[in-house]
C-alpha positions, -999 to +999 in steps of 0.1 A: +000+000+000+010+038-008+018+066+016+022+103+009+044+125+032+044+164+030+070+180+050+079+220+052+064+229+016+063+260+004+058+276-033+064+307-046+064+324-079+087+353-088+066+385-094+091+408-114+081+451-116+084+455-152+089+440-184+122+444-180+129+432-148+133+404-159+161+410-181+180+433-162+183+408-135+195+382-159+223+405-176+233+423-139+267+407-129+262+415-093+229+397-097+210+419-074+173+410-075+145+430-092+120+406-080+098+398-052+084+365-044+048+353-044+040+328-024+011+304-031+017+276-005+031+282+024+042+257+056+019+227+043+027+194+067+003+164+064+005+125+055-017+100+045-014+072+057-021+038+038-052+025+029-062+060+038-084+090+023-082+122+026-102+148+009-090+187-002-117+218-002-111+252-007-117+285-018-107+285-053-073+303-057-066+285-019-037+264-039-050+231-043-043+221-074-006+238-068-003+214-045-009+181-064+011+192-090+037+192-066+030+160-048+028+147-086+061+161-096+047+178-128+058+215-104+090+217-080+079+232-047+102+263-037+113+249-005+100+217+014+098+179+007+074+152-007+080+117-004+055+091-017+057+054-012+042+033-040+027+034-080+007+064-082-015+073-107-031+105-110-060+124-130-052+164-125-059+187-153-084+176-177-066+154-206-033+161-193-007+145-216-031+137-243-021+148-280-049+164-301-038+153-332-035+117-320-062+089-317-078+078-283-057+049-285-024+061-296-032+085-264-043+058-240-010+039-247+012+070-245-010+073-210-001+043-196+037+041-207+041+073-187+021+051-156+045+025-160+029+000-179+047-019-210+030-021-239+027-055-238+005-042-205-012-016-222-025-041-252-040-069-225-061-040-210-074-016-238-105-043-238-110-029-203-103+008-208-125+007-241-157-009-217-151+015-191-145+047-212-175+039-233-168+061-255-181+040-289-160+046-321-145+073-311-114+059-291-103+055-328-106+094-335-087+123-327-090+140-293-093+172-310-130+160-321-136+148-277-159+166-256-144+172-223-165+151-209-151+122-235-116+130-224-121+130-186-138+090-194-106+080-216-081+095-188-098+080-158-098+046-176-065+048-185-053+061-151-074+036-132-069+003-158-046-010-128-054-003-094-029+016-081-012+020-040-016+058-043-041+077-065-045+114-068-076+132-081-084+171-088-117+179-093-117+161-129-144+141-127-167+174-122-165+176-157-181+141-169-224+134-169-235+120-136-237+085-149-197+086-156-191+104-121-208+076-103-197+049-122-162+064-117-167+070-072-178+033-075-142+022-090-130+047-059-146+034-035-133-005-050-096+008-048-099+022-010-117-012-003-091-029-015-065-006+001-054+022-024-044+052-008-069+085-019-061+125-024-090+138-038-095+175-044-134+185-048-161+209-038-184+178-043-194+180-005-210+147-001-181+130-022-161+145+004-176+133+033-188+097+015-150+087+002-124+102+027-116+096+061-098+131+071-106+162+052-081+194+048-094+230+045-065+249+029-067+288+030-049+313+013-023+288+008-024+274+041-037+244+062-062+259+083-078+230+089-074+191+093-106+165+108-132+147+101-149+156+068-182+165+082-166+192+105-146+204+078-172+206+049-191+229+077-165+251+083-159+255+045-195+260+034-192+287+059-163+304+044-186+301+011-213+317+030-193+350+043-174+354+008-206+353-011-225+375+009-198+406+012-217+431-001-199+459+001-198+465-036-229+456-044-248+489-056-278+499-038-297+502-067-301+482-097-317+507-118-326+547-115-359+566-116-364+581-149-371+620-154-400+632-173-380+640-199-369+602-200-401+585-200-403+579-234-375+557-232-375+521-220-369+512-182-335+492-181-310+501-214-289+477-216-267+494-243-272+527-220-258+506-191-287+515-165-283+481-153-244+479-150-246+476-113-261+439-117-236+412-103-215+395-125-215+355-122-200+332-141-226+306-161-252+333-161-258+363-182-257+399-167-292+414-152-308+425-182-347+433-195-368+409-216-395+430-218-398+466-211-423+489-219-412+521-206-437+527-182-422+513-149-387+511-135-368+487-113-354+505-087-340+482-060-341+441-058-330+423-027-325+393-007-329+387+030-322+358+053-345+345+081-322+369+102-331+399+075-294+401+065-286+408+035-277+377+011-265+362-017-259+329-008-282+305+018-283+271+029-307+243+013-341+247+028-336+278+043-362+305+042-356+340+018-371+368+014-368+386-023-378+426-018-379+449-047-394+479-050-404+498-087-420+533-095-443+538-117-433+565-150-467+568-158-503+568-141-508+525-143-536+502-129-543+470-126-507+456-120-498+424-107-463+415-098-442+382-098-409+365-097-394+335-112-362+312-104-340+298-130-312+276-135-278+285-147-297+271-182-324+297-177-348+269-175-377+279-150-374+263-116-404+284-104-423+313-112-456+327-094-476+361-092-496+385-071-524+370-093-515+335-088-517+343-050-548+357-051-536+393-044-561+425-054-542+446-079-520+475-073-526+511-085-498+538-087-500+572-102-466+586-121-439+588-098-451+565-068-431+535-057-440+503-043-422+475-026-430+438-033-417+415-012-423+376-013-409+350+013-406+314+007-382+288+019-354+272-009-356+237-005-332+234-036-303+214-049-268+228-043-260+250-069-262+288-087-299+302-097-310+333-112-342+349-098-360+369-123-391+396-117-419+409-138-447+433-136-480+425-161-517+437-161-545+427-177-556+390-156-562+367-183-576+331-166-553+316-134-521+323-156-521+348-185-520+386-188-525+408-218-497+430-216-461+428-198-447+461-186-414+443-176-391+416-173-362+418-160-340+384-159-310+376-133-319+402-113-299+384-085-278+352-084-281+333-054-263+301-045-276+274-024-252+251-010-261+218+005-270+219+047-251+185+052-284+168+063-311+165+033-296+142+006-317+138-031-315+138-066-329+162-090-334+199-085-363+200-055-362+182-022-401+176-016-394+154+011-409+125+017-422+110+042-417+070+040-431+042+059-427+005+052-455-023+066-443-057+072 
C-alpha cells in the first residue's frame, strides 16, 4: 500500500516590476534581484497514511491544485519535501498528456507508458479501458474531435486500468455526466476497499464526506484546517457563505428613476448601461430586460435571510425573502407582480404572481413607488440560480395577462449550498415521508 508525506512545503512564484525586470536581472553581474516572491503555499505538513483518504476543499485560488502538481512532480515546490511510497496514478488537469492530433488509443497507450505499464501491458487492458470509457467509435478518433466530458472518461480509464497504491484526483471528474461520475466513485470506492491510498481535491461535499476519512481546509495557501470531513465541509461551506454574501460593492440600486423628460424611453437600457450595477457570475448572463415597456422602472431588488441580513448565498431549505421595489413612469392600474427562479440554463425552476396568489391589484400614479416582497423557503439542490421579476396587467384566466410592462432576468444570483443533512437527486427536495409495513 501507498503513503504520501508532506514536509515544510512551500511555493512561490517570482513576481518581477516591469517588463524588464526580468532581463535586467539576468544580464546584472552582481545579480541583485529585481523581483519579489509570491507565495502560493506556504508551511503545508500532512501525510496520508495507507489504505487512507483524505479529501482537499477550498476556496478556489486557496492552492490546491498547486499542491498536487507538486505531490505529482509535474511542479517543483520552492522549498519543502514530498516523499511518496508506491505506483501512483493520478488524473489532474483535464486530458493532461493527451495529443490532439493523436487517436484515443495512440493517447491511451502513450497514458499508460508514462504510468509505468509496457505495452505488452497496455494491449492486455485496452479491452478494459475501451468498456469502461465507453466512448463507442470514437477511441479511434482524434481527441481534437472529444468533448471534455469524453476526455475525462478516456483519462480516468487509462489512469485507473490497474489499481494503483496511491491515486490522486483534482476535481476532474466534475466535468463528466452524472452516470460517468458515479460509475467512476464506485471504482474509488473499490480501490480504497481494496487498500489504495486516496487525495481527492473536490467541492463535491458529499463526495467529500462519502470517500475520505480526514478532510483538509486549505486557506490562502495554508492548512487551516485538518478532521473529520463532516466538521470540515461545515466550516468550508461557511467560508462560502461569508465570501458570497460581502456586499460591500454591491450597488444599492439596480436601476434609476427616470425623469420626465426620459419616459419615453425604455426602463432598463442595456446598451445605455442602466443596469451595470447587476452582479456579474459566471454561467449566467448579466441582469438584463426581456420586456420593457417604458412605463415602470426597477429601482432596487434584494434578498434577505430569516435573520433579515442581507444575502447572496443561503443554505438548502432555508427560508428567503426577495424585496424589490419599482416606480411607476406613468399613471398605471391593474398591475400584478411576480418572480421566477431559474437555473444557470435559464430553465424555470419556479415562477408565481400576485395574481396566482390571489392578491387585489395595485394602482400607482406617475412617480409612486412600491415594494413587493415575497418569502418562501429554498428547499433546492446545491447549486447557482437566477431569480428573475416581472410586472404584467391585464388577468387573463389563473395564468395569463395581456400586456407585460417588464421583465427583467437575473436580477440576483443566489447560490444554495447543501446543509449537510437532506440528501436527493434532482433539482427540489419535496421530502418524503416513508413508511414501510411488514
Amino acid at each position: 500500500m501507498g503513503s504520501i508525506t508532506v514536509t515544510g512545503l512551500g511555493k512561490a512564484y517570482k513576481q518581477y516590476f516591469s517588463q524588464w525586470s526580468r532581463l535586467a536581472e539576468w544580464v546584472d553581474p552582481r545579480k541583485r534581484p529585481r523581483h519579489r516572491l509570491r507565495w502560493v503555499l506556504s508551511d503545508i505538513n500532512f501525510s496520508v497514511e495507507p489504505g487512507e483518504a483524505v479529501g482537499i476543499v477550498g476556496i478556489n485560488g486557496a492552492g490546491k491544485s498547486t499542491l498536487l502538481k507538486i505531490i505529482t512532480g509535474t511542479t517543483q515546490p520552492t522549498k519543502g519535501s514530498v516523499s511518496i511510497h508506491g505506483r501512483v496514478a493520478a488524473l489532474l488537469e483535464l486530458g493532461m498528456g493527451f495529443h490532439p492530433d493523436f487517436t484515443g488509443r495512440q493517447n491511451a497507450f502513450m497514458a499508460g507508458q508514462l504510468l509505468g505499464h509496457s505495452i505488452a501491458e497496455i494491449e492486455r487492458l485496452m479491452p478494459s479501458i475501451e468498456a469502461f470509457a465507453e466512448i463507442g467509435e470514437y477511441i479511434d478518433q482524434p481527441v481534437r474531435v472529444y468533448s471534455s466530458g469524453m476526455q475525462v472518461r478516456l483519462a480516468f480509464s487509462v489512469a485507473t486500468a490497474v489499481r494503483p497504491d496511491v491515486l490522486i484526483v483534482d476535481e476532474a471528474l466534475s466535468v463528466g455526466d452524472r452516470y460517468f461520475s458515479q460509475k467512476s466513485f464506485d471504482r474509488i470506492q473499490s480501490f480504497l476497499d481494496s487498500g489504495t491510498t486516496l487525495l481527492f481535491v473536490s467541492h463535491d461535499s458529499t463526495a467529500i464526506k462519502t470517500l475520505c476519512d480526514r478532510a483538509v481546509l486549505m486557506e490562502g495557501g495554508r492548512i487551516t484546517m485538518m478532521a473529520d470531513p463532516e466538521s470540515v465541509i461545515d466550516r468550508y461551506n461557511g467560508l462560502l457563505l461569508e465570501r458570497a454574501n460581502k456586499l460591500s460593492d454591491k450597488p444599492a440600486a439596480l436601476a434609476q428613476p427616470k425623469t420626465a423628460q426620459e419616459s419615453t424611453q425604455p426602463a432598463l437600457q442595456e446598451d445605455a448601461g442602466r443596469h451595470a450595477g447587476g452582479r456579474h457570475v459566471d454561467g449566467f448572463r448579466e441582469m438584463h430586460a426581456q420586456v420593457d415597456s417604458g412605463e415602470v422602472a426597477l429601482t432596487s431588488f434584494r434578498v434577505f435571510d430569516k435573520d433579515n441580513r442581507e444575502v447572496v448565498a443561503v443554505n438548502s431549505g432555508e427560508e428567503i425573502t426577495i424585496r424589490y421595489s419599482i416606480k411607476a413612469l406613468k399613471d398605471l392600474d391593474d398591475l400584478y407582480m411576480g418572480f421566477s427562479i431559474r437555473n444557470n440554463l435559464a430553465v424555470s425552476i419556479f415562477n408565481t404572481n400576485t395574481h396566482a396568489l390571489h392578491r387585489d391589484p395595485v394602482a400607482l400614479n406617475q412617480g409612486e413607488s412600491c415594494e413587493v416582497v415575497f418569502r418562501m423557503k429554498l428547499p433546492l439542490q446545491a447549486g447557482q440560480y437566477g431569480l428573475c421579476m416581472g410586472i404584467a396587467s391585464g388577468a387573463l384566466g389563473p395564468a395569463g395577462f395581456s400586456r407585460y410592462l417588464i421583465n427583467v432576468v437575473n436580477a440576483e444570483v443566489i447560490e444554495v449550498m447543501g446543509n449537510g443533512v437532506d440528501r436527493f437527486g434532482g433539482i427540489v427536495n419535496l421530502a418524503p415521508i416513508c413508511e414501510l409495513a411488514p
